[in-house]
N, CA, C and O atoms as a GROMACS GRO file, in nm:
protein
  244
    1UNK      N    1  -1.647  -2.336   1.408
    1UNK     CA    2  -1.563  -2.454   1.414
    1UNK      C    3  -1.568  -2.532   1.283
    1UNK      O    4  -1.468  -2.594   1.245
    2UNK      N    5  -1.707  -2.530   1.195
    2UNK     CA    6  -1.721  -2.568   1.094
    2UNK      C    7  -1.610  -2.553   1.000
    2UNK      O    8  -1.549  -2.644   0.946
    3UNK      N    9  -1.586  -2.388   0.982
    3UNK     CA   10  -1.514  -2.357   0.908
    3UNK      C   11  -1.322  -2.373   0.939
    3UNK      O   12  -1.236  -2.339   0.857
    4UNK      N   13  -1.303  -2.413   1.031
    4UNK     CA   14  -1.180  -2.472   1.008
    4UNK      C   15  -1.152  -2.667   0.964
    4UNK      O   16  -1.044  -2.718   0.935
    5UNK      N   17  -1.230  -2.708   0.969
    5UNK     CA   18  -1.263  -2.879   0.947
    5UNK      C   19  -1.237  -2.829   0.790
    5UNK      O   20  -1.142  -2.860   0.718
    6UNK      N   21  -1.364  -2.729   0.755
    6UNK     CA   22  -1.364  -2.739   0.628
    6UNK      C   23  -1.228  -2.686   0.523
    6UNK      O   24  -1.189  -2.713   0.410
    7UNK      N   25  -1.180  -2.587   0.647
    7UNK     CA   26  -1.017  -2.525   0.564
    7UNK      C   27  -0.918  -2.635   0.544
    7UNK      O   28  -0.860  -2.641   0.436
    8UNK      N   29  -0.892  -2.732   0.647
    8UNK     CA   30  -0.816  -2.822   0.658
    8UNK      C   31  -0.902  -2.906   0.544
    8UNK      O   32  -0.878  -2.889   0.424
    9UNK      N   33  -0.977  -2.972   0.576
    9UNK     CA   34  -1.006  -3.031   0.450
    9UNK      C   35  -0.961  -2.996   0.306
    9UNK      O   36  -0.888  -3.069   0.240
   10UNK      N   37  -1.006  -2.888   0.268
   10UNK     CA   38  -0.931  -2.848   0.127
   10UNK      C   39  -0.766  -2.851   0.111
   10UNK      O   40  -0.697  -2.870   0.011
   11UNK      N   41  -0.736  -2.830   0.226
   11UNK     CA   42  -0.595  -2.805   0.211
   11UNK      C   43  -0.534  -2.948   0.163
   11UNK      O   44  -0.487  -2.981   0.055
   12UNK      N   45  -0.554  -3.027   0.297
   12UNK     CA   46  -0.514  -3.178   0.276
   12UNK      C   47  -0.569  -3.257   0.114
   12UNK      O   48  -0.508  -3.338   0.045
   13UNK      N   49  -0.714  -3.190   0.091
   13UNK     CA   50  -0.721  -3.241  -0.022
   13UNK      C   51  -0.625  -3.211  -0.156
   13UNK      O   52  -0.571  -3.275  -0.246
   14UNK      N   53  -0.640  -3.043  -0.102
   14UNK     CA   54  -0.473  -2.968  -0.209
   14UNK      C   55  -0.340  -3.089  -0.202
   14UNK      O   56  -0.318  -3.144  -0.309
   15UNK      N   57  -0.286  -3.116  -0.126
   15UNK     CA   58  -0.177  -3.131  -0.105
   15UNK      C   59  -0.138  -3.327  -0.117
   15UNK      O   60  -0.038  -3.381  -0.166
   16UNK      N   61  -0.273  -3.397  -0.046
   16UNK     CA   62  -0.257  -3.536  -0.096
   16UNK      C   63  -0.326  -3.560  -0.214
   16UNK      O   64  -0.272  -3.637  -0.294
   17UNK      N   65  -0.442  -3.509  -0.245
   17UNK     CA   66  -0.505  -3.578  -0.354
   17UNK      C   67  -0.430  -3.494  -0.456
   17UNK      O   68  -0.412  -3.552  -0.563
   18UNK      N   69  -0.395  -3.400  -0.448
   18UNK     CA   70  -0.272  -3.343  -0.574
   18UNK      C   71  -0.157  -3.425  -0.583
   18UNK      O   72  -0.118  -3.481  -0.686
   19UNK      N   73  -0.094  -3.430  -0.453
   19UNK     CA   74   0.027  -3.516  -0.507
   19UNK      C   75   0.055  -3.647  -0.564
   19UNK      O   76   0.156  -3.690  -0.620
   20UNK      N   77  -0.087  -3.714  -0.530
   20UNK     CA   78  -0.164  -3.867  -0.549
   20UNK      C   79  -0.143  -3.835  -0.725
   20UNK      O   80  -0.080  -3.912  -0.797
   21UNK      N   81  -0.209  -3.706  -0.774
   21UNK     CA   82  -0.286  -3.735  -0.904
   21UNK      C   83  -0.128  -3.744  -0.988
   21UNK      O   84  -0.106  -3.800  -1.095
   22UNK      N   85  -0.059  -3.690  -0.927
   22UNK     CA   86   0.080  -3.622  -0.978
   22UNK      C   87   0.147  -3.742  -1.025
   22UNK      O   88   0.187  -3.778  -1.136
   23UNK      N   89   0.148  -3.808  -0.872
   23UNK     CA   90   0.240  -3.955  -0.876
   23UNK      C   91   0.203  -4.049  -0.956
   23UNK      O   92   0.288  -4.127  -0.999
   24UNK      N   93   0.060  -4.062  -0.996
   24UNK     CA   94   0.012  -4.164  -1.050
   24UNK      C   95   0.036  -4.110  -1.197
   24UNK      O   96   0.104  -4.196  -1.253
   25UNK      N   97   0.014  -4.022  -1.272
   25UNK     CA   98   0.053  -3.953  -1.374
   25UNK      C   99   0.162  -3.947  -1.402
   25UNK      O  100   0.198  -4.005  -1.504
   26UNK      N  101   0.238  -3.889  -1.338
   26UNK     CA  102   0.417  -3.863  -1.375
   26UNK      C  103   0.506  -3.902  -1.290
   26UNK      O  104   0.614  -3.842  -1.287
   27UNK      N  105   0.480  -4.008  -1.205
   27UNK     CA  106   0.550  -4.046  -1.139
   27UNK      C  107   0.621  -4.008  -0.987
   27UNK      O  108   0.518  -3.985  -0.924
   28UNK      N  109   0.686  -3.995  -0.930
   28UNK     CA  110   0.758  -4.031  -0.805
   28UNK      C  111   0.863  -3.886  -0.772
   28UNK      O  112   0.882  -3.826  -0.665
   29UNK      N  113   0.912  -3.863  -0.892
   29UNK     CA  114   0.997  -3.752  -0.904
   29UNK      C  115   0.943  -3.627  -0.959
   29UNK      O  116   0.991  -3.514  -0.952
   30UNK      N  117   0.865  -3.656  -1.000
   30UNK     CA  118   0.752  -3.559  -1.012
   30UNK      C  119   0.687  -3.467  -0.920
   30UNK      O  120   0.659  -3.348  -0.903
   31UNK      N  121   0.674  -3.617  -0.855
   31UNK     CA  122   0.546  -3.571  -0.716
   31UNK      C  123   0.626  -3.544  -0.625
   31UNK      O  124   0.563  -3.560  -0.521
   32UNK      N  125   0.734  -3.510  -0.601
   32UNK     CA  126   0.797  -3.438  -0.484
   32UNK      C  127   0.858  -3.274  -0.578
   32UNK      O  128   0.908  -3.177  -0.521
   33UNK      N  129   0.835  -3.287  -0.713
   33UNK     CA  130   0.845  -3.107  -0.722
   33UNK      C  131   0.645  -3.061  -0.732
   33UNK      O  132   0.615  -2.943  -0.750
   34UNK      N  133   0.584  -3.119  -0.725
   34UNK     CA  134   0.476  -3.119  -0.747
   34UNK      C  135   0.400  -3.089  -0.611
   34UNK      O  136   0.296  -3.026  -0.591
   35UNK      N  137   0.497  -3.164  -0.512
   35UNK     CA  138   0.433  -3.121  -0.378
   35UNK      C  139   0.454  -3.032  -0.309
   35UNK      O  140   0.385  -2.994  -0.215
   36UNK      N  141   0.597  -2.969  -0.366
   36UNK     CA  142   0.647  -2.862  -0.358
   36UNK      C  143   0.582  -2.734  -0.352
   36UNK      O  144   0.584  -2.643  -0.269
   37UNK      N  145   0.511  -2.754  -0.483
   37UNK     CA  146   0.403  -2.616  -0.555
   37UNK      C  147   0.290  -2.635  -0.494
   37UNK      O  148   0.225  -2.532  -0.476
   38UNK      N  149   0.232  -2.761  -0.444
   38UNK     CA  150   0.100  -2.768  -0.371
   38UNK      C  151   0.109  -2.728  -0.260
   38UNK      O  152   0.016  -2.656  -0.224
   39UNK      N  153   0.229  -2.755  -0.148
   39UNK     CA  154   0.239  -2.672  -0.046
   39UNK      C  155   0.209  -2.567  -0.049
   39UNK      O  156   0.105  -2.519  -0.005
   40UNK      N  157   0.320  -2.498  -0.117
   40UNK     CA  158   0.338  -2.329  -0.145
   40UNK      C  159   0.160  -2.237  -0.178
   40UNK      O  160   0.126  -2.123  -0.147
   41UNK      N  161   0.101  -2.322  -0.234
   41UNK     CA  162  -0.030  -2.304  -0.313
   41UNK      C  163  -0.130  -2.329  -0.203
   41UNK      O  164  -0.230  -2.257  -0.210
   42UNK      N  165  -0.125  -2.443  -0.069
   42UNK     CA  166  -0.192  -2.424   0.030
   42UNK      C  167  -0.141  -2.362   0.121
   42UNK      O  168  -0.216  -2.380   0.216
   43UNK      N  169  -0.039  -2.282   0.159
   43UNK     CA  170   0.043  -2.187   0.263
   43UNK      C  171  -0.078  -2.069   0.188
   43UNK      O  172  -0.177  -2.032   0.252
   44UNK      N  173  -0.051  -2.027   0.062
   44UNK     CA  174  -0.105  -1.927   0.010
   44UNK      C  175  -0.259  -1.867   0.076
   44UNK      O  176  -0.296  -1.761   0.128
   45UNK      N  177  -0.333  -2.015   0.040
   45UNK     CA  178  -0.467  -2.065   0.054
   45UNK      C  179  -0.530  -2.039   0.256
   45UNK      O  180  -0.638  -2.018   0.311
   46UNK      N  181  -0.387  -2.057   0.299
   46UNK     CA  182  -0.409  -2.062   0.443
   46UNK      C  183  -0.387  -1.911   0.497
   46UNK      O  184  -0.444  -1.862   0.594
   47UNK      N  185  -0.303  -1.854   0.422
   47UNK     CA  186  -0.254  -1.695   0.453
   47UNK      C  187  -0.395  -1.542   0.418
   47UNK      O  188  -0.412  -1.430   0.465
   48UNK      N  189  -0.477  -1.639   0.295
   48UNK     CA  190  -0.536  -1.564   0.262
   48UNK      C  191  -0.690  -1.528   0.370
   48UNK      O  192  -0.758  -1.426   0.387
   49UNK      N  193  -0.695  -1.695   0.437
   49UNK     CA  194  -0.822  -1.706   0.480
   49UNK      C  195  -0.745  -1.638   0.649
   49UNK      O  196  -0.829  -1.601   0.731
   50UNK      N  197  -0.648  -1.631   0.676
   50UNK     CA  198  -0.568  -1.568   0.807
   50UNK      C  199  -0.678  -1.428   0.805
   50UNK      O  200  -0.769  -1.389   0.878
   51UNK      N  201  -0.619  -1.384   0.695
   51UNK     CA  202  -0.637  -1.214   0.693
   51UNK      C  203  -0.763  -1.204   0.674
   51UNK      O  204  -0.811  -1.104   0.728
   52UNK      N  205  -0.875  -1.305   0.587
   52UNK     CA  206  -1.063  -1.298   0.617
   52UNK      C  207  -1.088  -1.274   0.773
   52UNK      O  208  -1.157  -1.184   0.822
   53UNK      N  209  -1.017  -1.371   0.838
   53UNK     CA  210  -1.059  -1.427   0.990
   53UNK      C  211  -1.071  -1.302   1.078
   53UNK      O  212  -1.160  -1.254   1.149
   54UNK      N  213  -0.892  -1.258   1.030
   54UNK     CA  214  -0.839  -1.128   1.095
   54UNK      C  215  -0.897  -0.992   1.082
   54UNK      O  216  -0.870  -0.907   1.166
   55UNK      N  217  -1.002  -0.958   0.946
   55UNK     CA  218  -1.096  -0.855   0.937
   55UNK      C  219  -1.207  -0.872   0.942
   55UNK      O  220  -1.280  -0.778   0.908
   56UNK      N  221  -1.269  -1.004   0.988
   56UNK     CA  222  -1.410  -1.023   1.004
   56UNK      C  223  -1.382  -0.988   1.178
   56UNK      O  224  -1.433  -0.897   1.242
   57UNK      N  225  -1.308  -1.066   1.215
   57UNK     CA  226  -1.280  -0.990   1.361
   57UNK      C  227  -1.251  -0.864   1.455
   57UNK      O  228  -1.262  -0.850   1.577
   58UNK      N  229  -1.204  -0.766   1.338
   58UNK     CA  230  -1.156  -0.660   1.307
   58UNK      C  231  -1.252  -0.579   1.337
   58UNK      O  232  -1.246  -0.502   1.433
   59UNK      N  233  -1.393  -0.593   1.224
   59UNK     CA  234  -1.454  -0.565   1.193
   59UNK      C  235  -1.584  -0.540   1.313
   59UNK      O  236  -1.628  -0.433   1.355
   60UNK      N  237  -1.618  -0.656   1.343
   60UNK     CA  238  -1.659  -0.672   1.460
   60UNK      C  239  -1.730  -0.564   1.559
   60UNK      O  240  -1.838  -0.533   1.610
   61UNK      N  241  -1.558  -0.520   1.548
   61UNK     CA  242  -1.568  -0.492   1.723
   61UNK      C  243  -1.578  -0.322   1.692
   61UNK      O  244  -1.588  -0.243   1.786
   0.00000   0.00000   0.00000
């Protein structure tokens, strides 16, 4: 259970404290192509740890 608190955590940190650093840096219009790529970059982040989950389980059995 640990380890999903902790996935979400990074992610949200990906995605607000990135877009935070963005906005405050380059502004407003920025930070919506900026959040763009941070999404895409935590979808990535979330797809990769899918397929850990999916062969540690795999694995298993």
């Amino acid at each position: 259970m640990e380890e999903y608190r902790l996935l979400w955590a990074v992610v949200g940190f990906v995605i607000i404290g990135g877009g935070l650093a963005i906005a405050l840096s380059y502004g407003l219009r920025a930070a919506a192509l900026g959040l763009a790529c941070l999404t895409a970059g935590a979808s990535t982040l979330l797809g990769l740890w899918f397929i850990l989950v999916l062969l540690e389980r795999v694995s298993r059995d």
